[in-house]
C-alpha positions as CSV (number, residue, x, y, z in Angstrom):
1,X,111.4,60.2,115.1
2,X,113.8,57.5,113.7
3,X,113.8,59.5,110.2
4,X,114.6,63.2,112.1
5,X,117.3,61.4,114.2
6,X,119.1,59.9,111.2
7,X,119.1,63.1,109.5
8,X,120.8,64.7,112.8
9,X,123.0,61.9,113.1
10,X,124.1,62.4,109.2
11,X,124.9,65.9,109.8
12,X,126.6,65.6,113.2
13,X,124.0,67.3,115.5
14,X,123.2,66.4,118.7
15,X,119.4,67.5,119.7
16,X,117.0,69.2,121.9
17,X,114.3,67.0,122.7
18,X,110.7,68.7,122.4
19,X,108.1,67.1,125.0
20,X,105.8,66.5,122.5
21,X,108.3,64.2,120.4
22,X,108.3,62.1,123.7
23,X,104.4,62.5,124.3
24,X,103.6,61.3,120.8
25,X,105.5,57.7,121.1
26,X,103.9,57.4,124.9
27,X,100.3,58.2,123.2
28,X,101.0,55.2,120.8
29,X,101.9,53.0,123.5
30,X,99.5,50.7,124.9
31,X,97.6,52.5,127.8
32,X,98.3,55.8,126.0
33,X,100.6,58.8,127.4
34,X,100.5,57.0,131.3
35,X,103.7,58.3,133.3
36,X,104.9,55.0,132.8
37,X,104.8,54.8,128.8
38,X,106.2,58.2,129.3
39,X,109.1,56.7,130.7
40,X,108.9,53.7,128.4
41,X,109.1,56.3,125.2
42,X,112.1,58.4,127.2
43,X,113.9,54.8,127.1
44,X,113.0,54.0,123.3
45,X,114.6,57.9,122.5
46,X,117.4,57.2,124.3
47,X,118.4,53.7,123.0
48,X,117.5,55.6,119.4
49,X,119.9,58.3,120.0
50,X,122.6,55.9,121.5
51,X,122.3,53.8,118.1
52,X,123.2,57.0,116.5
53,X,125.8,58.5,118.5
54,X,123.0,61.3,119.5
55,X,123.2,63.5,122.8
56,X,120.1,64.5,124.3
57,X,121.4,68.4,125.1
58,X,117.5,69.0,127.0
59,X,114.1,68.4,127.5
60,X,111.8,71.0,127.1
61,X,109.9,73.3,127.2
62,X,108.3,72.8,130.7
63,X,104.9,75.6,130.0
64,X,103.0,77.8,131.7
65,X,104.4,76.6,135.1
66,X,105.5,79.8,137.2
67,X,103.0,82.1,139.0
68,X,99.9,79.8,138.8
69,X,97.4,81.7,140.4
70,X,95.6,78.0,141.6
71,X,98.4,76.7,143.9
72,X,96.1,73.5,143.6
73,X,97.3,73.4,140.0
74,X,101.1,74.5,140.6
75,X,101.1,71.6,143.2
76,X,99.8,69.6,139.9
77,X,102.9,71.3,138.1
78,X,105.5,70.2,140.7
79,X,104.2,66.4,140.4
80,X,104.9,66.8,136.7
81,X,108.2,67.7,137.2
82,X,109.1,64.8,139.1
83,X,108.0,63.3,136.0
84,X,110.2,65.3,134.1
85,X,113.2,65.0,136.1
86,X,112.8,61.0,135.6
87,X,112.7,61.3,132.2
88,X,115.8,63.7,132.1
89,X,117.7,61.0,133.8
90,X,116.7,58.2,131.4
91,X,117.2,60.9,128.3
92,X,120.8,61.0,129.8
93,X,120.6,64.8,130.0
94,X,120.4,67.1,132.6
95,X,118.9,70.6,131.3
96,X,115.1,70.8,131.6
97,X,114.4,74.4,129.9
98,X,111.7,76.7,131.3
99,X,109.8,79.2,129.0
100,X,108.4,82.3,130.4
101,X,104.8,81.5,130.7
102,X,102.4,83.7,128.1
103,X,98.8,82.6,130.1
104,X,96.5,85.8,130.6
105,X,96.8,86.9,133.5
106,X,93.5,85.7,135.4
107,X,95.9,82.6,135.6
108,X,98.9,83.6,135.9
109,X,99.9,86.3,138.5
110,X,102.9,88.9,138.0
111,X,104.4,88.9,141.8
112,X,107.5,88.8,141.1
113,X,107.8,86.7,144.9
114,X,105.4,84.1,143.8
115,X,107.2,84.1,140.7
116,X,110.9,83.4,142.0
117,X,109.5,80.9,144.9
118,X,108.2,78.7,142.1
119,X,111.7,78.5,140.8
120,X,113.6,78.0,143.5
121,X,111.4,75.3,144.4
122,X,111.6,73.3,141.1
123,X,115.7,74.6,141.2
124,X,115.9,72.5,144.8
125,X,113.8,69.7,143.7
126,X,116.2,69.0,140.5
127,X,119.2,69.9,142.6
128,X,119.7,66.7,143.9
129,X,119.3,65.2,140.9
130,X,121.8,67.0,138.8
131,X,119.2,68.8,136.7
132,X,119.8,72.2,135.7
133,X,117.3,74.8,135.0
134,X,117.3,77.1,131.7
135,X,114.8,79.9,131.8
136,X,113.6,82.0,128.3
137,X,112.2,84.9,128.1
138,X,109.6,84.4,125.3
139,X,108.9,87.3,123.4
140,X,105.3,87.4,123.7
141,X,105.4,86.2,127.5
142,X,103.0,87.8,130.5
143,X,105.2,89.0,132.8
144,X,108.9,88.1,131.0
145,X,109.5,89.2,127.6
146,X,112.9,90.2,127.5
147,X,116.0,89.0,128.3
148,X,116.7,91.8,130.9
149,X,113.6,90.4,132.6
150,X,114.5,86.6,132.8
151,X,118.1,87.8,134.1
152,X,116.5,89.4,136.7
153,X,114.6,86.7,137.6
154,X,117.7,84.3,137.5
155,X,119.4,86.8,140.0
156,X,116.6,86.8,142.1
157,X,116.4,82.8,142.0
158,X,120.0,82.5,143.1
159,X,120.7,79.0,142.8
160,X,123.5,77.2,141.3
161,X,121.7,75.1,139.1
162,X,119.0,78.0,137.3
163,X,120.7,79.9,134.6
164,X,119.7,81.3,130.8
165,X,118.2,80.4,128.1
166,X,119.3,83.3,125.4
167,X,117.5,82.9,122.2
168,X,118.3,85.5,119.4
169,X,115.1,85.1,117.9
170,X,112.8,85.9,121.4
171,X,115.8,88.7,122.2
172,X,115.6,90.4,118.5
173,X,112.0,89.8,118.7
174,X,111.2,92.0,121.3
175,X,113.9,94.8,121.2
176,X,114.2,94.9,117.3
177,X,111.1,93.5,115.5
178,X,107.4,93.9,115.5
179,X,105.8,91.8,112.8
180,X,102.8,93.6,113.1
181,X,104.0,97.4,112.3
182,X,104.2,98.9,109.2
183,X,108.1,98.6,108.6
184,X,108.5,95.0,111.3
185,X,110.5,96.9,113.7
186,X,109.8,98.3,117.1
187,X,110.5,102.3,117.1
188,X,113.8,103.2,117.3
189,X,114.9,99.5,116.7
190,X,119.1,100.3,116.4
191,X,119.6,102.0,119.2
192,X,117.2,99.9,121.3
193,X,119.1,97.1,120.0
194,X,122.3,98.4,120.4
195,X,121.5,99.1,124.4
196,X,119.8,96.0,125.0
197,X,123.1,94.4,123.5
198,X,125.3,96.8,125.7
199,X,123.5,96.1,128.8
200,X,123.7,92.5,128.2
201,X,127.7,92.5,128.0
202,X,128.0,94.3,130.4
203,X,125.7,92.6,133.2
204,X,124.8,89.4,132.5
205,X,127.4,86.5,134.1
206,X,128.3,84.3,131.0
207,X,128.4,81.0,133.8
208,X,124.6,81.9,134.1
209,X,123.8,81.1,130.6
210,X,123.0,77.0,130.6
211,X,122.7,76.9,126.4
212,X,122.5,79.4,123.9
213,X,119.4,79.4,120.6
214,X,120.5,80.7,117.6
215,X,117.6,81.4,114.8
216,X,116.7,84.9,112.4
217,X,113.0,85.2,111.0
218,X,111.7,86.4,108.2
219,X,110.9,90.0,106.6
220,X,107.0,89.4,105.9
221,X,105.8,91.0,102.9
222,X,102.6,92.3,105.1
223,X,102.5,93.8,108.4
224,X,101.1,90.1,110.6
225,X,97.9,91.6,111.5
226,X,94.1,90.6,110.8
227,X,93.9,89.0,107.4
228,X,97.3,88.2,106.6
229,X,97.2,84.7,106.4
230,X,99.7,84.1,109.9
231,X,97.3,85.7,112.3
232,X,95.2,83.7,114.8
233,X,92.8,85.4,116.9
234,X,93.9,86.2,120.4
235,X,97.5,85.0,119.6
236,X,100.3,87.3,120.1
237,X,102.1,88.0,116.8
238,X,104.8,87.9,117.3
239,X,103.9,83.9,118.7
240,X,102.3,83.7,114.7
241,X,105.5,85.2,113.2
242,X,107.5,82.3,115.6
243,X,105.4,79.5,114.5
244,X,105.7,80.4,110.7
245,X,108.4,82.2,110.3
246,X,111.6,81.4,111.6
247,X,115.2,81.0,109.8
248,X,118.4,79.9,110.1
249,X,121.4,82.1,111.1
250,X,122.6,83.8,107.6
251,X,119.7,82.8,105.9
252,X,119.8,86.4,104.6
253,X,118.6,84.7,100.9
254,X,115.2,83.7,102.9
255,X,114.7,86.9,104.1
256,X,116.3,86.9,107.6
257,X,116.8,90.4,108.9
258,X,116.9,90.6,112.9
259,X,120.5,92.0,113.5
260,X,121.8,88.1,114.8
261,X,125.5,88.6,114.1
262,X,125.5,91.7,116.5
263,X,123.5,89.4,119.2
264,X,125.9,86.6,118.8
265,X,129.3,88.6,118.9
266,X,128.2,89.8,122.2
267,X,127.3,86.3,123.9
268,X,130.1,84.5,121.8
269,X,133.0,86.6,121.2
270,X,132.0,89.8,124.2
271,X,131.1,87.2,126.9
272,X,133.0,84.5,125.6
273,X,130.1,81.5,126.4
274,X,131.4,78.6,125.4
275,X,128.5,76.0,125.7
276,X,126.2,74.5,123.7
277,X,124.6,76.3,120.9
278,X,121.2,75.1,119.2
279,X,118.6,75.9,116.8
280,X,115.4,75.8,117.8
281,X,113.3,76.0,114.5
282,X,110.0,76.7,113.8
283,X,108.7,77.2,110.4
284,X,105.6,76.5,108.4
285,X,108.2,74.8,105.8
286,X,108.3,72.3,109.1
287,X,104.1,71.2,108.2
288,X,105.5,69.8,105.2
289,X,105.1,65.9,105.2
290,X,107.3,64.9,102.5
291,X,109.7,62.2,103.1
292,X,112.5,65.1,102.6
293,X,111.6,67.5,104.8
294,X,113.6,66.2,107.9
295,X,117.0,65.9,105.5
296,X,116.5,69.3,103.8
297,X,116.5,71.4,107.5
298,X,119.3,69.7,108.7
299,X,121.3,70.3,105.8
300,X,120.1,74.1,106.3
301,X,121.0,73.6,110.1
302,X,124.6,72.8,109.1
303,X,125.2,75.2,106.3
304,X,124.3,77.4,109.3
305,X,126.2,75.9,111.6
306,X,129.8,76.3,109.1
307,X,128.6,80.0,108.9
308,X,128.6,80.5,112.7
309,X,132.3,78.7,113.4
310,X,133.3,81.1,110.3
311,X,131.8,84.2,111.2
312,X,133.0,84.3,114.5
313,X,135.9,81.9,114.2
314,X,135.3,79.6,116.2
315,X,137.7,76.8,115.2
316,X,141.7,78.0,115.6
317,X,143.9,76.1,113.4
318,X,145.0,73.0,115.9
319,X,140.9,71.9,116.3
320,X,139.6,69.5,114.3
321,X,137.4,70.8,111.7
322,X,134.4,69.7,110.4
323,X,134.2,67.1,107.5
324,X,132.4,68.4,104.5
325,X,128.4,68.4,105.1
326,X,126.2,65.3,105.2
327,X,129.8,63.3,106.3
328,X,128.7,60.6,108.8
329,X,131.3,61.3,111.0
330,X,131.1,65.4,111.8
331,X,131.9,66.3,115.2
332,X,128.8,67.8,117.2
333,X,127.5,71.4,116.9
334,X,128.5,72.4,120.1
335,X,131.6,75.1,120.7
């Protein structure tokens, strides 16, 4: 953790906390991951990231939670939230994100009542709290795959504090790509794309969206299908192609090819969102353990990041700009 945060600190990011960064320190604590070394490693994070000049942007992702068939587990869920919303307060942030659960559905159920009362009862127990709510629609998800879906779901939640989670790579990843077809794309992939992208400009509510992910993936030479060297029986692949696969915006030289730029024009420039934007990486690059992992994917990050404020120019001339990359004192990658 100390060797990550340095690297974001060098490279001016603030973060996104995973739950399993947090769960890992808590397991080394005496007594293992108790709710109390819980809390004790949400402390330790926070005086690490205070050291560093390091914002905690969320905690997530809280899994699997909504439309739990066994209420006797969902009442389970809501006691770990109360966890959860602790440790938000201690992290100093107050976004807990919410990915749309992917569970078969023998445990999770598709009533799209059950589904929205589960919400609205995590929304009101955060409320008081200050904790704001960002739901994804996961591209492989059971009953929410798209982003249409989770908007609909927001809508139906109606409370101030539950809002979007867009994230290009689960939006492209459904409406665009299909890593296990012959040519990676869905049929008809433009013009799918381009309506998905029309619809979302022209219904979505930009003060819905609590924090935007920005990541591409990668062309695979193979269709991701049994035997290519991704696939995992029973997994979704387009979950596979997530885990191993993703870029960085404009990583074009990598192989990104999900149409990004058009998905970020439209929540950027179109809906003019001005919050915080992250990216969530996953790649098998990440499995590395050399000392230089950590430093090489944040420089990526930031060359990234420069392409984003120049693509869709995001600085004018009378804002600060950012020092050259690796400068210890860049201003955070948020608009």
């Amino acid at each position: 953790m100390p060797e990550k945060l340095d690297q974001a600190a060098r490279y001016g990011f603030d973060i996104e906390l995973f739950y399993e960064d947090l769960y890992y320190i808590a397991k080394s604590l005496p007594g293992g991951p108790i709710p109390e070394n819980q809390l004790a490693a949400a402390h330790l994070i926070r005086s690490m990231c205070d050291e560093r000049g390091i914002a905690i942007v969320c905690l997530q992702p809280f899994m699997h939670y909504e439309g739990l068939r066994d209420r006797r587990k969902h009442a389970e869920r809501i006691e770990e939230m109360k966890l959860w919303i602790e440790m938000a307060k201690v992290l100093d942030t107050h976004i807990i994100s919410i990915p749309s659960t992917f569970l078969s559905s023998e445990k999770m159920s598709g009533d799209l009542d059950l589904i929205t009362e589960d919400l609205r009862e995590v929304a009101d127990l955060g409320a008081p709290e200050g904790i704001q709510f960002a739901y994804e629609s996961l591209a492989w998800g059971t009953y929410s795959d798209t982003w249409e879906q989770s908007w609909r779901i927001v809508q139906l939640v109606d409370r101030p504090n539950f809002g979007l989670c867009l994230d290009t790579y689960n939006m492209a990843g459904r409406c665009y790509a299909d890593p296990a077809s012959p040519d990676r794309r869905v049929p008809n992939a433009e013009a799918e794309t381009k309506a998905s992208i029309e619809r979302l400009v022209n219904t979505v509510d930009p003060s819905k969206i609590v924090y935007v992910q920005v990541v591409d993936a990668e062309y695979l030479a193979d269709p991701l299908i049994e035997g290519h060297k991704y696939h995992v029986e029973g997994q979704p692949a387009r979950m596979s192609w997530s885990r191993n696969c993703r870029l960085f915006y404009g990583e074009q030289d990598r192989g990104a090819y999900l149409p990004i730029h058009a998905i970020l024009k439209a929540i950027l420039v179109d809906l003019k969102f001005d919050g915080w934007v992250s990216a969530e990486m996953f790649n098998i690059s990440l499995a590395d353990w050399r000392p230089s992992v950590p430093e090489q994917h944040a420089h990526r990050a930031a060359v990234s990041w420069e392409k984003i404020v120049s693509d869709f120019n995001l600085a004018s001339p009378t804002e600060r700009t950012r020092p050259a990359i690796g400068a210890t004192t860049a201003p955070r990658a948020q608009l």
